[in-house]
N, C-alpha and C positions, 0 to 999 in steps of 0.2 A: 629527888627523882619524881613523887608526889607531882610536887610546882612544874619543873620540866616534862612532864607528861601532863600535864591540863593543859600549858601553854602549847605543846604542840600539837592535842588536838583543837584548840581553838584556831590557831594558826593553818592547820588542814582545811576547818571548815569555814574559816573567813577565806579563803583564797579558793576552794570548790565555790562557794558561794557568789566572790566575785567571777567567777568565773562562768556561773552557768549564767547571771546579769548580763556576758557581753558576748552570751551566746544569742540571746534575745535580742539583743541592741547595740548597735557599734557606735553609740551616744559618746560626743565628746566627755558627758559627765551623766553620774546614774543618777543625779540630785535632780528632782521636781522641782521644777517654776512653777507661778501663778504668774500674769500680768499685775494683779495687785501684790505678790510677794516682792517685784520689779520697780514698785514706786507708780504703777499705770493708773487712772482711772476710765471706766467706759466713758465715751464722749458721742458713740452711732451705735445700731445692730439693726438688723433684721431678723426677727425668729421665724419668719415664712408665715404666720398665720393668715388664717383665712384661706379663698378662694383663686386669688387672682395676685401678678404680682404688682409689688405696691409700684405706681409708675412717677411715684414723689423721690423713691431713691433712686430705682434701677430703670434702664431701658433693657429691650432686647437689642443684642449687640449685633452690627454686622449683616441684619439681613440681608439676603444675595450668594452670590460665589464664592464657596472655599472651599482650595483643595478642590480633592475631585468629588465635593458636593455642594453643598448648599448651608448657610446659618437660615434656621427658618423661624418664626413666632409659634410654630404647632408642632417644634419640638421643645417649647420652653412651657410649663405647669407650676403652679402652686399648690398642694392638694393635701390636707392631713398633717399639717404642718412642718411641709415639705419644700425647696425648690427642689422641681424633679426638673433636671435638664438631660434631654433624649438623644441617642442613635436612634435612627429611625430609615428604614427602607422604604420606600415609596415608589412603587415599580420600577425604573430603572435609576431611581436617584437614592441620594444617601443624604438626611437632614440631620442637622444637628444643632443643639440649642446653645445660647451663648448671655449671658449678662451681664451691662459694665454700668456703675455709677457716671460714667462722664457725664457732665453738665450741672449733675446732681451735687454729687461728693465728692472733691478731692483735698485731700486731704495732704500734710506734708510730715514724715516721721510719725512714729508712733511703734505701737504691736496692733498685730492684724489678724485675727482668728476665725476659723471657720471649722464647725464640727461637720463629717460629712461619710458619708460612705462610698466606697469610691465602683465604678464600672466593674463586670463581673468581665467584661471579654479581651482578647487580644485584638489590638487593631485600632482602632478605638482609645481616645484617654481623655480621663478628666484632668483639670487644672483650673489652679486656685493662682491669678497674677495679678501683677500692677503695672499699669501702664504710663508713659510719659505723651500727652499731647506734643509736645518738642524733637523729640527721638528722630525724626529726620531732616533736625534743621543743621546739626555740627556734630561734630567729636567728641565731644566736652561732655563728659554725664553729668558732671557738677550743675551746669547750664541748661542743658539740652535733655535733660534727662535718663529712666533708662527702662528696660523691661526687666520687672524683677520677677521669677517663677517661680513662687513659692512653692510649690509642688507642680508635679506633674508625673503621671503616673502609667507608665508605659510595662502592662502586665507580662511582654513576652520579655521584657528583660528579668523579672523576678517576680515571681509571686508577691512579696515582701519587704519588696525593695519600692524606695521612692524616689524621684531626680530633683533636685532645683539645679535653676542659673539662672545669670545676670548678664544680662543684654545691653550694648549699647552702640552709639552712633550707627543705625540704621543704614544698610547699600554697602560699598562695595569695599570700606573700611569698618566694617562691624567689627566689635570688640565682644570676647561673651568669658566670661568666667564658668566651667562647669563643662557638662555636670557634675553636680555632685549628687552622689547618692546615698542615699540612707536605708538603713535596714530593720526591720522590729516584725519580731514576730506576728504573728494572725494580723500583720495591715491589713489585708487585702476580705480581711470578716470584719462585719460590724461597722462601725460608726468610731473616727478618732478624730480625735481634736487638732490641727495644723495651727501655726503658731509663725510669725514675721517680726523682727524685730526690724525697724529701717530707725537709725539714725546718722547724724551729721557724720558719724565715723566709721558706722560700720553697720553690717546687716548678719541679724543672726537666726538658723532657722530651729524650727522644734515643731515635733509630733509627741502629744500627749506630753504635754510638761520636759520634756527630755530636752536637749541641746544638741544638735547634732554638727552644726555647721556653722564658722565664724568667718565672713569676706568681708575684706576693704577694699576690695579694686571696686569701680564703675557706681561711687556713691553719686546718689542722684539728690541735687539740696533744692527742689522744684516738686509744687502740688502735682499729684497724679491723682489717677482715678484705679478704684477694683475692678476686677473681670473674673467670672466665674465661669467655663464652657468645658460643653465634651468636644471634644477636636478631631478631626477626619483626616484622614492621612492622604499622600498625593499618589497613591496608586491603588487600583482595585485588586490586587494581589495582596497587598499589605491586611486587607478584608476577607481573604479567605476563611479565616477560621474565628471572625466576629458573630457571633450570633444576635440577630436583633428581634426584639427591641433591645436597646440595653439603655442605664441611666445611669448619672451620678445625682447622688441624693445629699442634699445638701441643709440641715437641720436649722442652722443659724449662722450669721456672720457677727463681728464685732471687732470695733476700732477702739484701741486706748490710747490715749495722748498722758504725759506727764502734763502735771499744772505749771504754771508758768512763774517764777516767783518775781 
């Protein structure tokens, strides 16, 4: 009786335990990664230091027309060892900051990490993606590419909740996997670590060492480039209840490639 009363309160409390775990996280698994637990080594980053951004990795992406505002260079900062990229009101327009390696870095497979804290408002979202220069030449994601969204984060669906998906053949036969979404508690405080795995077979995503998401459709085997921006939506209703300024802050990036044997 002894035995069978130990064993069933361990058994209570491994199963309350798992249980308040996937209250927190609806993680495909509650095991931590590393990129080097993974076989990765770093091979880029950016930690933001300094004053200004470095213009050897990134450009400002897109200036001009988006949505119903504007990408602009004076809502993009580096300050405090920071990329701050901005919502911004400017009398009757709405700016917003964007930055993408193209030209610079692209990269093909790997893990793709960026620690960051994300926007406080509705309306408004930050997002951490990969883009394919190809994406509107065919069908083919193998070939042509794809857009992969490693997060994006759209606060009036959930406080705590995050989206990816996978985009591809650009127009009027788009293909897009998603979203999906992911859940953990206090996302939406502080600073977490977002996580990409792209390889030849499949793409996996993770917040804070967690696993949350495993796709094989629309694998893209063609260098792209990162983009990191707050994004403005197509109607000025959708900004009712944005407060600005607002930012997403974004600590450091970093690419790991496995070695090549």
């Amino acid at each position: 009786m002894k035995n069978t009363t130990v064993f069933f309160l361990f058994f209570l409390f491994a199963t309350f335990g798992f249980a308040q775990q996937r209250a927190t996280n609806n993680a495909m698994s509650q095991k931590k990664i590393t990129p080097k637990s993974m076989g990765y080594k770093l091979i880029w980053e950016d930690q933001f230091n300094g004053h200004e951004l470095d213009t050897t990795k990134w450009n400002v992406r897109g200036v001009g027309p988006r949505r119903i505002g504007y990408n602009s260079a004076e809502a993009v900062k580096v300050d405090g060892g920071y990329l701050k990229l901005f919502a911004l009101q400017k009398g009757d327009s709405v700016l917003a900051g964007a930055v993408g390696t193209a030209r610079h870095f692209t990269p093909k497979y790997g893990y793709f990490e960026c620690r960051a804290q994300l926007q406080e408002s509705i309306g408004v979202w930050a997002a951490f993606w990969i883009q394919s220069p190809e994406i509107f030449k065919g069908g083919d994601a193998s070939t042509c590419g794809a857009e992969m969204d490693i997060f994006e984060f759209f606060k009036e669906i959930g406080t705590d909740s995050i989206s990816h998906s996978i985009h591809w053949a650009y127009g009027p036969n788009m293909h897009s996997v998603g979203p999906m979404n992911s859940y953990l508690k206090g996302l939406s405080k502080g600073f977490h670590t977002y996580g990409f795995e792209w390889t030849p077979e499949k793409y996996s995503f993770f917040i804070d060492g967690y696993k949350f998401y495993e796709q094989r459709q629309g694998i893209s085997n063609i260098a792209e480039y990162l983009i990191l921006s707050m994004e403005i939506p197509e109607t000025r209703k959708s900004l009712e209840k944005t407060i600005f300024p607002d930012v997403f802050l974004v600590d450091y990036v970093k690419v790991y490639q496995k070695q090549k044997l």
